[in-house]
SERO-236269 format. One record per residue (C-alpha): x, y negated, z negated. Coordinates in steps of 0.1 Angstrom, whole numbers, plus 5000, padded with zeros to 4 digits. Example, Ala and Ser with C-alpha at 12.3 -4.5 7.8 and 13.67 -1.06 7.14 Angstrom:
<atoms>
512350454922 513750114929 
</atoms>
This chain:
<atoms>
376951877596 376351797560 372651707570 372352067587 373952207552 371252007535 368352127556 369152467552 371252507521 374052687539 377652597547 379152847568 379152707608 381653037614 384253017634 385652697641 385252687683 382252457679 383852117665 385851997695 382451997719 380551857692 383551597681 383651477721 379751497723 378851277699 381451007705 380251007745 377150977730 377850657709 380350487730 378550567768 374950707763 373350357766 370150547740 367450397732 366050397700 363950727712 367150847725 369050807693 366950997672 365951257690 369551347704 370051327667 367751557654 368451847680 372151817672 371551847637 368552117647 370952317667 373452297636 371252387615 370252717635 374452777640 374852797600 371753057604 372853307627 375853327609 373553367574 372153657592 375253817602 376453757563 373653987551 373554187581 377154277590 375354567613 374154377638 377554317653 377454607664 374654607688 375954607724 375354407750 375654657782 375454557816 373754207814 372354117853 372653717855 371253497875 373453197892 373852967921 373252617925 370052487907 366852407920 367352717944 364152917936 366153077903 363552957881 360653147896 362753437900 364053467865 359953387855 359353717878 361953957865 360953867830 357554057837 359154397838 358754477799 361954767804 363654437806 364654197780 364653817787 365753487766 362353317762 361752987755 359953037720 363153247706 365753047725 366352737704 365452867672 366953257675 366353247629 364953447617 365353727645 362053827661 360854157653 358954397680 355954417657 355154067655 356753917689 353453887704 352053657672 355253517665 354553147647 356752977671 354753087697 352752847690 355452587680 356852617714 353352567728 353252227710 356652157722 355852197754 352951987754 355051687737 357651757768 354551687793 354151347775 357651257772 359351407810 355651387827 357051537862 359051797843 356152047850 356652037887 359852097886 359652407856 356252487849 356652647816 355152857790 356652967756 356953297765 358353237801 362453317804 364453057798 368252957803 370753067778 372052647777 370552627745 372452927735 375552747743 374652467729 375052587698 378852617703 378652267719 379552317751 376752277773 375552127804 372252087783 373451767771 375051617806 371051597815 369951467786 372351197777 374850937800 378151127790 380751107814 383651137789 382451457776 380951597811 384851547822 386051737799 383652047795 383652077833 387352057845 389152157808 387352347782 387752667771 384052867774 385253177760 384553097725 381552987738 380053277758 381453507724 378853287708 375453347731 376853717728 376453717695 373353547696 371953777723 372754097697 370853907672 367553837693 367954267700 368454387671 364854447659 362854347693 364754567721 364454637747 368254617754 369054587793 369454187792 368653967823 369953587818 370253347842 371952987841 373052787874 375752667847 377853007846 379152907885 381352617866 382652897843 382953237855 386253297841 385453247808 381653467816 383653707831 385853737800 383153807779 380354007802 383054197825 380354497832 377854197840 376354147879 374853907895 372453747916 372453457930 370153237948 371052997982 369352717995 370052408017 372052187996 370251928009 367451997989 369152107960 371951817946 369551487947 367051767933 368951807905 369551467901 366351337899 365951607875 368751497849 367251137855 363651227842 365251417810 367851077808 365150797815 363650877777 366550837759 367950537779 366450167791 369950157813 370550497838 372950457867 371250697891 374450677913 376250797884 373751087882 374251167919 377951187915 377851377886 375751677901 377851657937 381051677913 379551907887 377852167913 381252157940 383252267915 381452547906 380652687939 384252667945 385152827913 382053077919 383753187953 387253207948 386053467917 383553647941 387253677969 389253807938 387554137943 384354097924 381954047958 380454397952 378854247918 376554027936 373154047953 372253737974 369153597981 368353318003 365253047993 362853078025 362353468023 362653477990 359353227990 357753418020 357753727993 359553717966 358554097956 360154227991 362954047978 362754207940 362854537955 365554497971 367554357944 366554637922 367754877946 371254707944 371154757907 369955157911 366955027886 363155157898 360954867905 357555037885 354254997893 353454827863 356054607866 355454477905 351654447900 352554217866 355053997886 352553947915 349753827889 351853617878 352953477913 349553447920 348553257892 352053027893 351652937930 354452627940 353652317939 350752397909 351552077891 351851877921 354851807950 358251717933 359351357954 362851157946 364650947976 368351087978 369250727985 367950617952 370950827940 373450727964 373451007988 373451078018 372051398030 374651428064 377551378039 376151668014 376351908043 379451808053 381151828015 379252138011 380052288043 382652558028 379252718010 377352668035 378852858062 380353128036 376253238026 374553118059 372652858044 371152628073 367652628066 366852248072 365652068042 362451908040 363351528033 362651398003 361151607979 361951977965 359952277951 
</atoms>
């Protein structure tokens, strides 16, 4: 904290929600992370880098009190379980310009606030761009798994990192002490408060205003998004979880294997079959308390057959018009995206200790609930 107050020459974090996270985080981090020296000082800089941006927004909102009262009206957000087909969908939505999306270039550094005028030339544009490249270095199969651009949407995690409480850092960092914690007894209210007020910061000069997010995360926290969004709806993508939990944990070991010489990959597989059962258990249980009418549902191998059939139809759930301008810019960019671009994503569940019979049959209450029974293709993901 005092090295973020240095960097900046500020000293108001706000309000105080952020310390526990960051307290747990960092002693996870010291005491089970097993970093490297890579690991130590880059996990280093981003905590002191998303610091640093926390005593910033807040710097903003000092000289600005009017932006707090931007709203934040109807947000449509994207959840599910991850590696579902959410990431091209959210890259797909994001090309209708009546809509606003978190993009990668604004998400981790929201300060200053981009401005309509410029958002097209903005300098960290092209500091994203760079960033991106160093990630193809560093996570070299991270591109078949989320091809990326800095203008492409992006998840609000980094949002929430900045209140500390973020599955962000359970994939970049061994942390089972703090992953306990956020996951079964943390409060995200605070939190979500926080990307809210981001979210009117990021609008106030560069509209438009009609917000779609999308995290897998929220399914682990929907009371607490619920708190904070209650006009929000949903969509939410399915997909045979056969294919999605060692998925996701091959994912969270590429992001680890940087920082860490020592990842338990069995660990990783646990963590996601914990982390991901909870949530769609939380996820349901809010969708049967008499919120199923918020949600729009669409299932992987359609969705993939044609994903602008699929659009359509979402948009006529939400009562928006699906322009011309907007379908033809979402098909060029399908066209020129196509899957498996950067290659096949491959990973062995077994490498991770699982065992693809047992997933169904621990995941058999979501399963049956959304029809999911596609049959996965073994071994790798897209």
């Amino acid at each position: 904290m005092e090295r973020a107050r240095s960097a900046t020459g500020l000293a108001d974090f706000g309000e105080e929600s952020f310390r526990e996270g960051l307290t747990r985080l960092v002693r996870a981090m010291d005491a089970e992370g097993r970093l490297n020296q890579n690991g130590a000082v880059a996990l280093d800089a981003q905590l002191v880098h998303f610091l640093s941006q926390r005593l910033q927004v807040e710097d903003w909102y000092r000289r600005h009190p009017e932006i707090d009262q931007q709203e934040i009206v109807a947000p449509l957000i994207g959840l599910g379980l991850p590696r579902t087909g959410s990431t091209t969908l959210g890259c797909l939505l994001g090309e209708d310009t009546a809509v606003r999306s978190l993009r990668i270039w604004e998400a981790s550094t929201p300060c200053p606030p981009p401005e309509k005028e410029s958002e097209d030339s903005d300098p960290r544009i092209e500091i994203a761009r760079l960033s991106l490249e160093r990630r193809a270095e560093q996570f070299p199969r991270m591109q078949m798994m989320f091809p990326s651009s800095p203008t492409t949407p992006t998840e609000c995690q980094a949002l929430q990192a900045l209140d500390f409480k973020s599955h962000l850092y359970q994939a970049q960092a061994q942390v089972p002490s703090y992953s306990q914690w956020l996951n079964a007894e943390a409060d995200l209210v605070p939190t979500y408060r926080y990307v809210k007020r981001v979210l009117k910061l990021l609008q106030w000069h560069c509209p438009p205003r009609r917000w779609q997010l999308k995290n897998p995360s929220n399914i682990v926290f929907m009371r607490a998004l619920n708190v904070v969004f209650p006009d929000a709806r949903f969509w939410m993508t399915h997909r045979d979880i056969a294919n999605v939990i060692p998925s996701a944990a091959d994912l969270y070991y590429e992001r680890i294997r940087a920082f860490s010489d020592d990842v338990d990959k069995v660990y990783l597989g646990q963590l996601n079959v914990d982390t991901w059962e909870l949530g769609m258990r939380r996820l349901i249980a809010f969708r049967d308390a008499g919120n199923e009418h918020r949600f729009f549902d669409i299932h992987f191998a359609p969705f993939q057959a044609d994903p602008i059939e699929s659009i359509q139809r979402l948009y006529d759930f939400l009562g928006e018009p699906l322009t011309s301008e907007a379908r033809s810019r979402m098909q060029t960019w399908r066209t020129q995206t196509p899957r498996e671009k950067h290659g096949v994503h491959d990973y062995d569940p077994a490498d991770f200790g699982l065992s693809i019979q047992q997933l169904r049959e621990r995941f058999s209450f979501y399963s049956e609930r959304f029809n999911v029974l596609t049959p996965a293709r073994p071994h790798h993901s897209n």
